[in-house]
Structure formats: C-alpha cells, structure tokens
C-alpha positions as CSV (number, residue, x, y, z in Angstrom):
1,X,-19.8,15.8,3.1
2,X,-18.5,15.0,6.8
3,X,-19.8,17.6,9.2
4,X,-15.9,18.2,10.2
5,X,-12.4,16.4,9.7
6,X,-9.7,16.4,11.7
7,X,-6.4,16.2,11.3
8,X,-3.3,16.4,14.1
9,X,-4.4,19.5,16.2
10,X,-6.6,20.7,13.9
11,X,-10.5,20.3,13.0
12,X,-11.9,21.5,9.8
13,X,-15.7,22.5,10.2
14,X,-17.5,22.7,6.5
15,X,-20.7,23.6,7.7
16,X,-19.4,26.8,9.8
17,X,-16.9,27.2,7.4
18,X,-13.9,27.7,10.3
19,X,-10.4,25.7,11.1
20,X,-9.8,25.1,14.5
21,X,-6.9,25.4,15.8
22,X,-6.5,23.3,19.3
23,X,-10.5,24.3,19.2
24,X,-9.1,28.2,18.6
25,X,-10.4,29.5,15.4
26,X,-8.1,30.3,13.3
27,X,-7.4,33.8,10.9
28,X,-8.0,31.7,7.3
29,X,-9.4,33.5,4.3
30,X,-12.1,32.1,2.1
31,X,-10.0,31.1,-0.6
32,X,-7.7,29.2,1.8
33,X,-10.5,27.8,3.3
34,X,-11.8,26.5,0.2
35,X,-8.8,25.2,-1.1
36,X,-8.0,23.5,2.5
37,X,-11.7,21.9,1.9
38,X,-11.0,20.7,-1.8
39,X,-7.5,19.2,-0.8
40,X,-9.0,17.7,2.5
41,X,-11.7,15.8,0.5
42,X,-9.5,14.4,-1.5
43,X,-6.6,13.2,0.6
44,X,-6.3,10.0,-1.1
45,X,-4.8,11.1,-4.0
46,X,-2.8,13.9,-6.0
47,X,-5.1,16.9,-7.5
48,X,-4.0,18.5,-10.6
49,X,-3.6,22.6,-10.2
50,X,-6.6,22.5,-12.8
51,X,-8.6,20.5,-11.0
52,X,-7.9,22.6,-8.0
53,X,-8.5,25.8,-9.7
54,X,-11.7,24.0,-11.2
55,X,-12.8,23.5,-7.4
56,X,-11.8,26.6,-5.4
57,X,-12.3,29.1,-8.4
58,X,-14.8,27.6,-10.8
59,X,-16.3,29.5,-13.7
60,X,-13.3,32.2,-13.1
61,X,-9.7,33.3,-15.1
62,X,-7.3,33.5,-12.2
63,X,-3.2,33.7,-12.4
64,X,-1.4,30.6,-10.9
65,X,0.3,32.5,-8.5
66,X,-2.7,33.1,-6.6
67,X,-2.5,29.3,-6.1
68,X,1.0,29.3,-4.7
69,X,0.6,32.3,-2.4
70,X,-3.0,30.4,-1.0
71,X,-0.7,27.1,-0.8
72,X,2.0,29.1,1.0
73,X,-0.7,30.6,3.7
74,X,-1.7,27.4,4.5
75,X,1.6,25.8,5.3
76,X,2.1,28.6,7.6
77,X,-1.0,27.1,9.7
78,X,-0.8,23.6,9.1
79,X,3.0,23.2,8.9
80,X,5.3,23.1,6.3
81,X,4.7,18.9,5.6
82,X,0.8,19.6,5.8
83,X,0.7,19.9,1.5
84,X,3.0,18.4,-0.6
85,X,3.6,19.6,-4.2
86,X,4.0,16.7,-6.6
87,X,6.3,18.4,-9.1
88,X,5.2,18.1,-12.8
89,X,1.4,17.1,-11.1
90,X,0.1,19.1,-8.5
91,X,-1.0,19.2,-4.7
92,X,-2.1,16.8,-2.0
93,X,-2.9,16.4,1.4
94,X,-0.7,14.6,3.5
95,X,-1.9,14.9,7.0
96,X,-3.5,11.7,8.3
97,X,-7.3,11.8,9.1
98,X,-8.4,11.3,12.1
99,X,-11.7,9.2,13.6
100,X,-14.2,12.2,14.4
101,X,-16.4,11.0,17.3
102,X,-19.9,9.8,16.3
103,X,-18.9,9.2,12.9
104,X,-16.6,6.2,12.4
105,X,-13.5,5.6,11.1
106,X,-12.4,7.5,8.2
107,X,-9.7,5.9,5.7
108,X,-7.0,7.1,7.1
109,X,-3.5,5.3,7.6
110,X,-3.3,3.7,11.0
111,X,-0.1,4.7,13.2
112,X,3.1,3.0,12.1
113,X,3.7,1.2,15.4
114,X,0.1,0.1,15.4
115,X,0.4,-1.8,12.1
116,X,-0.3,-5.5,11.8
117,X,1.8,-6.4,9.3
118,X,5.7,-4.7,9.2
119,X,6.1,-1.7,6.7
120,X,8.9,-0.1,5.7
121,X,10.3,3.0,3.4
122,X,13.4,3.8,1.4
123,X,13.9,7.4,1.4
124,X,15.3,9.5,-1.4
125,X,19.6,9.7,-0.1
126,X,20.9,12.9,0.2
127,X,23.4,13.9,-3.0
128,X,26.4,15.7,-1.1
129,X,27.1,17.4,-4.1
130,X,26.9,19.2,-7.3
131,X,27.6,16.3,-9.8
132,X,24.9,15.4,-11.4
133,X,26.6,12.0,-12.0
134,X,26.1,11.4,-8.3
135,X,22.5,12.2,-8.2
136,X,21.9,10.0,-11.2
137,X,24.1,7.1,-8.8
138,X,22.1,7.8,-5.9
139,X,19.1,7.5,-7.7
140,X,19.4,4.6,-9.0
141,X,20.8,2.8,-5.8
142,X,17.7,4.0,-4.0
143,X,15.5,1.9,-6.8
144,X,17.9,-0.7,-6.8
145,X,17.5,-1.4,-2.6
146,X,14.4,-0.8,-3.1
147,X,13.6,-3.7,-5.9
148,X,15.7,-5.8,-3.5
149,X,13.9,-5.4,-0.3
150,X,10.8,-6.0,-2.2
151,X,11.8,-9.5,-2.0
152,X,12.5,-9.5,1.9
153,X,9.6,-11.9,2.7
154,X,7.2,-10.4,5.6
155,X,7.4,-7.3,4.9
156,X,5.0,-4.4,2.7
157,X,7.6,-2.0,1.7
158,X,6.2,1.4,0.2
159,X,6.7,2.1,-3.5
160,X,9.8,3.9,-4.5
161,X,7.1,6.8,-6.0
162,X,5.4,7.4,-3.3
163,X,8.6,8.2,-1.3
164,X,10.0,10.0,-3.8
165,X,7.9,13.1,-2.6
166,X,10.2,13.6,-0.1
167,X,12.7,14.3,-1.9
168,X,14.9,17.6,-1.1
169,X,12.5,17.7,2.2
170,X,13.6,18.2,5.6
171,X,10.2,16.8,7.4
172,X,10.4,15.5,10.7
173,X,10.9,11.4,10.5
174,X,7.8,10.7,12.4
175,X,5.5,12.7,10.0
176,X,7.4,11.5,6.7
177,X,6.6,8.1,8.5
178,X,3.1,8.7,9.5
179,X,2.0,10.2,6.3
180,X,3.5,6.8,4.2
181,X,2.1,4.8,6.8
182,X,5.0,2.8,7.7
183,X,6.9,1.1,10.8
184,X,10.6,1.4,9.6
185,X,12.3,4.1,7.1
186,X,15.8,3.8,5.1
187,X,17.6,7.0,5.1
188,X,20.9,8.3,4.3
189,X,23.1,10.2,1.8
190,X,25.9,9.5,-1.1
191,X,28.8,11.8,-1.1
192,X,32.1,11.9,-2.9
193,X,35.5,10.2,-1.4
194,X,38.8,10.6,-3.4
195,X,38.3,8.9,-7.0
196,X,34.8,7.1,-5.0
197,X,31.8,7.3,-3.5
198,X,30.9,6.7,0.2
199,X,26.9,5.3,1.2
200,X,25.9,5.8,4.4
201,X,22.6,4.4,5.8
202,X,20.5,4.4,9.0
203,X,17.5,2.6,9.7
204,X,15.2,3.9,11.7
205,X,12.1,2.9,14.0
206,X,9.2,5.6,13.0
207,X,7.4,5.6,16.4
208,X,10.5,6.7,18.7
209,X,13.0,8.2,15.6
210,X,15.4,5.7,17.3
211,X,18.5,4.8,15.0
212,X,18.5,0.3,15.0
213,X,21.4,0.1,12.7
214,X,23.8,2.4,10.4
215,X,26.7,1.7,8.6
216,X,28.6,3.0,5.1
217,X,29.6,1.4,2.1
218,X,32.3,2.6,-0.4
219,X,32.1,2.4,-4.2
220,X,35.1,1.5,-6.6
221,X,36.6,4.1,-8.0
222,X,35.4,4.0,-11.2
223,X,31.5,3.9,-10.0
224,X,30.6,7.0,-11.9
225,X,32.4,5.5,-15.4
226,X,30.0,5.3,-18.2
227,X,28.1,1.8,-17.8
228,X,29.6,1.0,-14.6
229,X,26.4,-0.6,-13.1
230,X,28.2,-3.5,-11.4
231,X,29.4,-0.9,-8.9
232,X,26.0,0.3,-7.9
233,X,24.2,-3.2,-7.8
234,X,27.2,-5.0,-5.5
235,X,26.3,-1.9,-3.3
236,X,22.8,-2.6,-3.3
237,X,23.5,-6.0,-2.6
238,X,25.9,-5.7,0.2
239,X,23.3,-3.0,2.0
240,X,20.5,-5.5,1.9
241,X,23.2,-8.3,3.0
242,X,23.5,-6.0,6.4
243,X,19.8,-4.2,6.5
244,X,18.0,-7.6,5.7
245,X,19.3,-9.1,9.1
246,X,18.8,-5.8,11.8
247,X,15.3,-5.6,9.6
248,X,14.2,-9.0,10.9
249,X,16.0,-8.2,14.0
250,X,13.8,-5.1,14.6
251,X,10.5,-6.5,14.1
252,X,11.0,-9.6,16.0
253,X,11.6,-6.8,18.7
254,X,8.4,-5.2,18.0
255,X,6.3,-8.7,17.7
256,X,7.3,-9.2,21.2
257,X,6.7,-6.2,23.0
258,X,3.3,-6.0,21.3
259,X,1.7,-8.8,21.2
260,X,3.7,-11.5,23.2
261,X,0.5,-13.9,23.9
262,X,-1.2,-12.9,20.7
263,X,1.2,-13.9,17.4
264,X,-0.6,-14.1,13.8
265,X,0.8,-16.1,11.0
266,X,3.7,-14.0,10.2
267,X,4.8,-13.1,13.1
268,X,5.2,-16.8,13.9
269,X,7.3,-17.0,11.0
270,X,9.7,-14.0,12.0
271,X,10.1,-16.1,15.3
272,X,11.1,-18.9,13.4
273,X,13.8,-16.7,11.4
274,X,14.9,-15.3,14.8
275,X,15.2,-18.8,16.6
276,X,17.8,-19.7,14.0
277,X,19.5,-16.6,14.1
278,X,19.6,-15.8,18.1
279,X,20.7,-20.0,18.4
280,X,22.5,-20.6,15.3
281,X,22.5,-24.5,13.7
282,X,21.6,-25.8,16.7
283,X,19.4,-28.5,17.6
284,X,17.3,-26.3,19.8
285,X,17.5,-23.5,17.3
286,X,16.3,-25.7,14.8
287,X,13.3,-27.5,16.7
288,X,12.0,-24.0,18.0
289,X,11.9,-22.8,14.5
290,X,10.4,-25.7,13.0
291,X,7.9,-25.4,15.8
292,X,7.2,-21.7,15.2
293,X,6.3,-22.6,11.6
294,X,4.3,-25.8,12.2
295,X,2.2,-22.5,14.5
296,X,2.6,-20.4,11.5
297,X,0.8,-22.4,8.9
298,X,-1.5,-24.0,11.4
299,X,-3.2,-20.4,11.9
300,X,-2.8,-19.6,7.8
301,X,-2.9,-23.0,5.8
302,X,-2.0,-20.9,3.1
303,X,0.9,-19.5,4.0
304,X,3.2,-20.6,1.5
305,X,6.3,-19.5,2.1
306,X,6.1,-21.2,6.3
307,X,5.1,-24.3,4.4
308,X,8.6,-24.1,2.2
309,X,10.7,-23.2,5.2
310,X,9.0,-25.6,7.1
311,X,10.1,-28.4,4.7
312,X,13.6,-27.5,4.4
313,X,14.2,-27.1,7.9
314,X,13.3,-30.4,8.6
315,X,14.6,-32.6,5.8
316,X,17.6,-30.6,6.9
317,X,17.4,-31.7,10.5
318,X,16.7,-34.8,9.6
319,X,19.8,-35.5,6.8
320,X,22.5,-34.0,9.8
321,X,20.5,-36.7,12.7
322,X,18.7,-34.0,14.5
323,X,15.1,-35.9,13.8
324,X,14.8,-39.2,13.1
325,X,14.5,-40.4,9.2
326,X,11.2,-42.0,8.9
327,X,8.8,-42.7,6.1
328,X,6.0,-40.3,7.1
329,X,8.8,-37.5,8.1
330,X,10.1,-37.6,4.3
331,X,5.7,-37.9,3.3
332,X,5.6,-35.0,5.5
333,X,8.5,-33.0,3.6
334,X,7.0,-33.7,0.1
335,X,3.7,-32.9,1.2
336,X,4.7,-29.6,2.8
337,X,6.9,-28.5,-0.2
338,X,4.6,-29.1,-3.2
339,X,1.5,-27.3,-0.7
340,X,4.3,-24.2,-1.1
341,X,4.7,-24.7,-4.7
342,X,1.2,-24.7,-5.2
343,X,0.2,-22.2,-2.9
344,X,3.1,-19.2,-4.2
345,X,4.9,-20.4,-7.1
346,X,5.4,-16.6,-7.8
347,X,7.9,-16.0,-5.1
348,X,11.2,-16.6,-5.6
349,X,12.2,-17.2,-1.3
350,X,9.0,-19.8,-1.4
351,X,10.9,-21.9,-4.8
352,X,13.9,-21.6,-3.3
353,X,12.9,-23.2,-0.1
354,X,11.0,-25.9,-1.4
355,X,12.8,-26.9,-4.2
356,X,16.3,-27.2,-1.9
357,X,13.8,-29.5,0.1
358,X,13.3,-31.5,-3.1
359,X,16.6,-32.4,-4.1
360,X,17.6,-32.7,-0.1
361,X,14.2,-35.9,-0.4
362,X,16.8,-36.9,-3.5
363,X,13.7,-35.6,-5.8
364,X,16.6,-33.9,-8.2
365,X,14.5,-33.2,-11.5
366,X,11.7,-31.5,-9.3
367,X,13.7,-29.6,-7.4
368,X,16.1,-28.7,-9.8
369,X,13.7,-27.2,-12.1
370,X,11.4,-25.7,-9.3
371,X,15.3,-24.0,-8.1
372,X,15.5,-22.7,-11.7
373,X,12.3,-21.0,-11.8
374,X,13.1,-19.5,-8.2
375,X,16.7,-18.2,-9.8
376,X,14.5,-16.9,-12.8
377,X,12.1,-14.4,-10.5
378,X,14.6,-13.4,-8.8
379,X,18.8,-13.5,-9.7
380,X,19.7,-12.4,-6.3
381,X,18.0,-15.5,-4.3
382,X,21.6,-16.7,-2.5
383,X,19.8,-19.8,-0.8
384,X,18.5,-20.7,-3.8
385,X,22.1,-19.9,-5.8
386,X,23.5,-22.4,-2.9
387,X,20.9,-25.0,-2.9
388,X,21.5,-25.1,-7.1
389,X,24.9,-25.8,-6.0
390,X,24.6,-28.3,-4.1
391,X,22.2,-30.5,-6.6
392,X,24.8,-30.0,-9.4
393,X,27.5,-31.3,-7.0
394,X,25.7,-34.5,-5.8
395,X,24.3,-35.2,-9.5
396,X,28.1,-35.1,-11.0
397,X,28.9,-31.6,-12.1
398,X,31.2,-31.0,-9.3
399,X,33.1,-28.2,-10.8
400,X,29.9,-26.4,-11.3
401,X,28.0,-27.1,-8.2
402,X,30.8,-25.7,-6.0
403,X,30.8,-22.7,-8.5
404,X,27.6,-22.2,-7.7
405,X,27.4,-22.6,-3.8
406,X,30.4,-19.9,-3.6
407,X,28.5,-17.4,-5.8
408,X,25.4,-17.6,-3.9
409,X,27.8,-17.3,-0.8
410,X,29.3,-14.0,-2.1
411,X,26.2,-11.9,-2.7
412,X,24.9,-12.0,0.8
413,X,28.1,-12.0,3.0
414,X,26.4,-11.3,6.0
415,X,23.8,-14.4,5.8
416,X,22.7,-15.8,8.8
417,X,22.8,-19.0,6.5
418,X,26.5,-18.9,5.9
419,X,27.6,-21.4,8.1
420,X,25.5,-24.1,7.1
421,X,26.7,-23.2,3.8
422,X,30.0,-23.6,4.7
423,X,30.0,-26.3,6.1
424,X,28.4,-28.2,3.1
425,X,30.4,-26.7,0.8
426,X,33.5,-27.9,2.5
427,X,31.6,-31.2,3.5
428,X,31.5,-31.6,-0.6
429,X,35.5,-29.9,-0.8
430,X,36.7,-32.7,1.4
431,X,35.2,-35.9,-0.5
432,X,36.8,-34.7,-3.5
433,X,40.1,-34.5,-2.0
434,X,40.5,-31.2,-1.7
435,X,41.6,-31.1,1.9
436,X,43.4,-27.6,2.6
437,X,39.9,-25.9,0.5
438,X,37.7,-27.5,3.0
439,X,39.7,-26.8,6.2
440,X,39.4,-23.4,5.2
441,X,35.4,-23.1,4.5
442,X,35.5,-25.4,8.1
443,X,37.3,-23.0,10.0
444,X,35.3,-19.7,8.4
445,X,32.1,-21.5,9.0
446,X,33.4,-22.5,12.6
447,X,33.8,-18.3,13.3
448,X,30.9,-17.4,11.8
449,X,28.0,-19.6,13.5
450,X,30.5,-20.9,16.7
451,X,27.0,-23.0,18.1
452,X,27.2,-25.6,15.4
453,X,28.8,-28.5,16.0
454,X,29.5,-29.9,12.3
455,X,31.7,-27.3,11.1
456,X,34.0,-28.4,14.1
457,X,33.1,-32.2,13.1
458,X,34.4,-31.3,9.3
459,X,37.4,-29.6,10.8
460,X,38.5,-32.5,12.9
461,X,38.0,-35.1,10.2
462,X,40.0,-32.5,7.5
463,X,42.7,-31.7,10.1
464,X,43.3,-35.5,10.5
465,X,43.4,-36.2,6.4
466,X,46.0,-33.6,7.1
467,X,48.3,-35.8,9.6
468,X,47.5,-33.1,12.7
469,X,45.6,-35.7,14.9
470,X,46.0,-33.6,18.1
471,X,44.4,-30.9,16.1
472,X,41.5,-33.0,14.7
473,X,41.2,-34.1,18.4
474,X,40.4,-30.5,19.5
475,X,38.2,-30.1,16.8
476,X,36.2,-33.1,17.7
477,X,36.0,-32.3,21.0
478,X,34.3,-29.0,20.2
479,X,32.1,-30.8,18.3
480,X,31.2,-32.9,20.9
481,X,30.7,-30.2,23.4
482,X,28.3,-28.3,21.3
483,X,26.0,-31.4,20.4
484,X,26.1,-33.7,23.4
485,X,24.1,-36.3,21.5
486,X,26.4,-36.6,18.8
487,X,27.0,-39.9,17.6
488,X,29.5,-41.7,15.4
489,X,26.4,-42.9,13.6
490,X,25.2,-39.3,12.9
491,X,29.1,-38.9,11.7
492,X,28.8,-41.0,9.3
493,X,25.7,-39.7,8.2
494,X,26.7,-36.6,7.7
495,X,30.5,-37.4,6.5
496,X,30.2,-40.5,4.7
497,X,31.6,-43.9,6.4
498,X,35.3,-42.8,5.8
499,X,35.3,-40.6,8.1
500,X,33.1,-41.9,9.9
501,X,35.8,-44.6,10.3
502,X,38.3,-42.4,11.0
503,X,36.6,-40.3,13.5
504,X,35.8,-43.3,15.6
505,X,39.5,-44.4,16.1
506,X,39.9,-40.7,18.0
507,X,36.6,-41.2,19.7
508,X,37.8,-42.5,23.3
509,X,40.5,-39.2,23.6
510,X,37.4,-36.8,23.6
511,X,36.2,-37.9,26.7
C-alpha cells in the first residue's frame, strides 16, 4: 500500500491513519477512515455495498444504514462529488489522484486541457418535467447524440454509462469534467412547449466552464406519440449537424494555443478540416489542407482516415483544374485510397472518403461497393450518402443519383461540405436540362460557401440557358474574381464543352 494518496486538497496517510486537510488533520472517525481507505484503493472502479462492508466491517453483522450515515460524513469533508453512489451497484471514488512526491505517477486521469488527444462528454439533459414520457425522450436523445458523435473522427468521446452517473447531480462542470477526464462536455435540458418539445444545448470547454456554442431545437408535435422515433433521431441529427462543426471549431482553437510548433498526427488533420472550413473551396483552402494531411500521415503512416481525405481532396482538386491531371497524381490517388481501405475498413468517414475518391479515378465498381460498406457501418455518413449519389448519376441512374445527393444533403444541413455539394448536384441538374433546378442549388450553394468560384461559374452558364445574359455575365464575373486563374479550359472541364462554348462567347465582357 502507498505510504499516502492525495487527492485535490487533501492527503490520505495509511500508515498514521489521519486525512489531512490543506496539511490540517482532520476530525474523521475510524470507520470513516476505513471506508475512505477501502474506496481510495480502489478508485478505478465501482465497489459493491458488500464488498465495502466485507472491507471496512469484516467478520461483523452491521445494518446498512451505518454505511449511508459513514458515506454521508465523508461528503461533508470531501465534498458532496467526492463519492458517487452508483444506483442499483454501489460506491466509488471519484476524486482524481494525484502524483505524491517521491513515488511516481499514480493512474490517475490527467487534466482535461492537458490531454493529447480531444475528449468529450454528453451529459444526462435535464427533464423539465413530470412526464415520464419526456424523460424516456430525453433519454433516448442523449444515447442517440451520443452514438452519433461516436462517429465524429478525432475525437474519444466518454461512454454514455459512465456519464450517466451524473444524473440528477448539480456538481460543478469542472469536477464532472475532471472526474471523466475529458476536454469538452454536452449539457442541456428538454422541456415541454405547447403540443412539443424544446432541446436546448451548450457546449462547454471543461478547463475555463466557458460556453463555445448553444442553441435549441424543437420537436414535432407528436414527438411523444407511441413509436414516434423519427422525431427524436432528426433531432439528434440536426444537433450533431450544428455541434459537429463548433466541436472541430473548438479544438482547432486549443491545438493552436497549445502546441503551435509541436502538431501530432491528428491535430494535423483537424488543421486540414479547419483550412477548408475557415477558406471554403478555395484553391488555397484546398492546397493547405491537402498539405496538412500529406504532414498528418507522414508523422502516422497509419493513419487511415488522413490517407482517405487525403485522396479525395486531391482527385477533387484535380477534376475542378486546381492541380494538374497527371499519371503519377491519379497513381498517387489510388495508392492513397486503397492504403485507407486497408489500414480502417471499419470506419465508416475513412470508406466514405476513399471510395468517393474511387469512382472520382472513374474506378466505379470499387468505389461503389467500398461506398456501400461505408453506408452499412454507419446510415448517417452524408458525404458518403452524396458521393453514392453522384456514382449512380454518372453511371446512368440519374433519377436515383440525385435522390441520393439530396438525402445525404438533408441530414447534415449545416455541412461545411454543402457547397461543393451543391454545386455538383446542380452541375448534374443542368446537363439533364433541368435548368430552373440547378439555378436554384447554384444560387444556395453561392450563399452558403460565397469563396468558391464554381457555384458562380454554374450560375452564369444556367442563367444564360435561361436567356438572362447580363445576369450570367455577373455571375461569371464573380467567378472570375474569386479564382483569378480561371480558365475557359478549366470551364470546360468542369461543365462539359457546351458550356464551355457558351461561356467563352461572354468571356471578353468580364474584363
């Protein structure tokens, strides 16, 4: 046994049998102070009452109550969040350990801010009511954001039992944090409105209890009805749609005020993410994120998922005429998506990636399939909904393809993708003649990322189909303005010769 523990402002001294109190002794009986010892020893996991009892009163017949009230005396030292009760189980200890001089590290949790890799908590939402229908709602929402920000890639997030225990408590946010070991926490409550239900959600950085994002999300009105489901997963899926973003947001944040000169795989790879969202579509966005992860998987050749993002973004970049199209690019595409296949084919973000990559090389069967496999781990994968999409509408299932793209479009609403997607979608809209469709996914994809120069491109060249040339002229030359470099050859690439034609005889008035 250590010769002492210590534990926030405490120090527990077996030997001399005595809790310290900011190096006070403090007034603790000797059942307490057993039962402080047996709990402290065995801080890494829940003790039954019998094995407690076993411990602190062996060989004797006591009452349980004598537990409780020793319990209760304790939490009037230690605080009330020093001992949790584990309803149903028993007790543990949830203060975090501290290094006692002389002796090493112990296994305790390190601080939140100091952890290498992101981690983050949904807590338990506070019911505003008596109906047991709502707890039941609020419940289930909790596991259902929390299934779905399993799948946010970069991040450890905290099993939904283990924050479960802080249920009904009113702990401070840095201790609930501390004791779960985490960077980030999910908080908030459900509550009734009229004939609905109203969400509201913070999240929250554990080291300075400082409030990154909140919003509130209202339920149909027949969210409680028996079997109404769809109700609580489109809110799940619109609260990830929002968190997902400020998430990323948030730790690129950190990355950089911690370790600026000194990034690790991952956090490479959040820098990539955050290039493409801070400079949209762009051509710098793009080369700084495919920079970031070329960094990424040059420090971890194993990272899968920077090998799959690596290979979209640059088939990607090279199909619009931001890289040249070369033989050893397109070697380098293949190679990097089948290393992400091979290195993760269990995550559904790392599929998703590489097999849009695939069919974008015009590998269709390969990436088709290796789509489908990323749509079967997980349903919710919208890039992988949109890439799917895509395939089906260049391999003749047109209907179905834009289907698709528009589906994967709807359950994430707040992508930092969407006007990419857009654009395609209405790039597709407008070869089939569907003019007025694709003006409108140009013009929506124009507000949403306003740094990317082919929505504008799409919206001139559907604007003239239209007989607005003056229009498509402004359009162009917006276009233009974003992407200096443009060309009428990289319109054609990325419209088909048609337009590309027709874009060229409004060429001279945009200069």
């Amino acid at each position: 046994m250590q010769e002492s523990y210590r534990f926030d402002r405490f120090e527990l001294r077996p030997s001399e049998r005595v809790l310290l109190v900011d190096g006070a002794p403090a007034a603790l009986g000797s059942r307490a102070f057993d039962l402080l010892l047996c709990l402290v020893t065995h801080h890494d996991r829940v003790l039954t009452k019998g094995e407690v009892m076993e411990q602190v009163w062996p060989g004797q017949v006591v009452e349980e109550n004598n537990l409780s009230v020793h319990v209760s005396a304790l939490r009037k030292v230690l605080g009330a969040g020093a001992i949790t009760t584990i309803s149903g189980r028993g007790y543990r200890f949830t203060l975090d350990l501290l290094p006692v001089p002389g002796t090493g590290p112990t296994n305790a949790l390190p601080a939140p801010e100091q952890l290498e890799r992101p981690t983050i908590a949904v807590l338990p939402l506070s019911v505003l009511s008596d109906d047991p229908r709502i707890g039941f709602f609020a419940q289930g929402l909790v596991e259902d954001v929390t299934a779905l920000l399993a799948r946010v890639p970069g991040f450890i997030l905290i099993a939904h039992a283990s924050s479960l225990v802080f249920r009904g408590q009113q702990a401070p946010l840095q201790d609930v944090a501390r004791q779960l070991g985490v960077r980030f926490l999910v908080q908030g409550s459900v509550r009734p409105k009229a004939d609905a239900l109203r969400v509201s959600l913070q999240l929250i950085e554990a080291a300075s209890a400082r409030i990154l994002w909140s919003a509130q999300f209202d339920s149909q009105a027949d969210s409680l009805a028996d079997g109404a489901v769809d109700a609580q997963e489109n809110i799940a899926r619109g609260i990830i749609s929002e968190l997902e973003p400020e998430l990323t947001r948030a730790e690129i944040a950190h990355i950089r005020r911690q370790r600026p000169e000194n990034l690790d795989a991952w956090a490479h790879y959040h820098e990539a993410v955050g290039a493409l969202a801070a400079q949209g579509w762009s051509a710098d966005g793009m080369a700084t994120a495919r920079a970031e992860l070329r960094r990424s998987t040059a420090l971890d050749p194993n990272f899968g998922l920077s090998h799959g993002h690596y290979a979209l973004l640059t088939i990607v970049a090279s199909n619009i005429g931001m890289v040249p199209d070369t033989p050893d690019l397109r070697a380098d595409v293949l190679a990097s998506a089948n290393s992400a296949i091979t290195l993760d084919d269990g995550s559904s973000e790392v599929l998703g990636y590489a097999g849009c990559a695939l069919c974008d090389l015009g590998h269709y069967k390969h990436g088709i399939d290796t789509l489908q496999r990323a749509l079967e781990l997980n349903p919710s994968n919208a890039q992988a909904h949109v890439a799917m999409g895509a395939a089906l509408a260049m391999n003749r299932k047109f209907d179905d393809g834009v289907e698709r793209m528009r589906y994967g479009m709807k359950i994430s609403p707040r992508d930092r993708r969407l006007g990419f997607w857009g654009w395609l979608l209405g790039r597709f809209l407008l070869r089939a003649d569907r003019v007025d469709e694709a003006l409108v996914e140009a013009r929506r994809s124009c507000r949403v990322d306003p740094r990317f120069h082919l929505p504008h491109l799409l919206q001139a060249a559907a604007l003239d189909r239209l007989g607005a040339p003056t229009d498509a002229v402004n359009a162009l030359k917006a276009a233009r303005q974003r992407r200096s470099q443009l060309s009428l050859n990289e319109v054609t690439l990325t419209h088909g010769r048609r337009i590309g034609e027709r874009i060229a005889l409004l060429w001279d008035r945009t200069e």
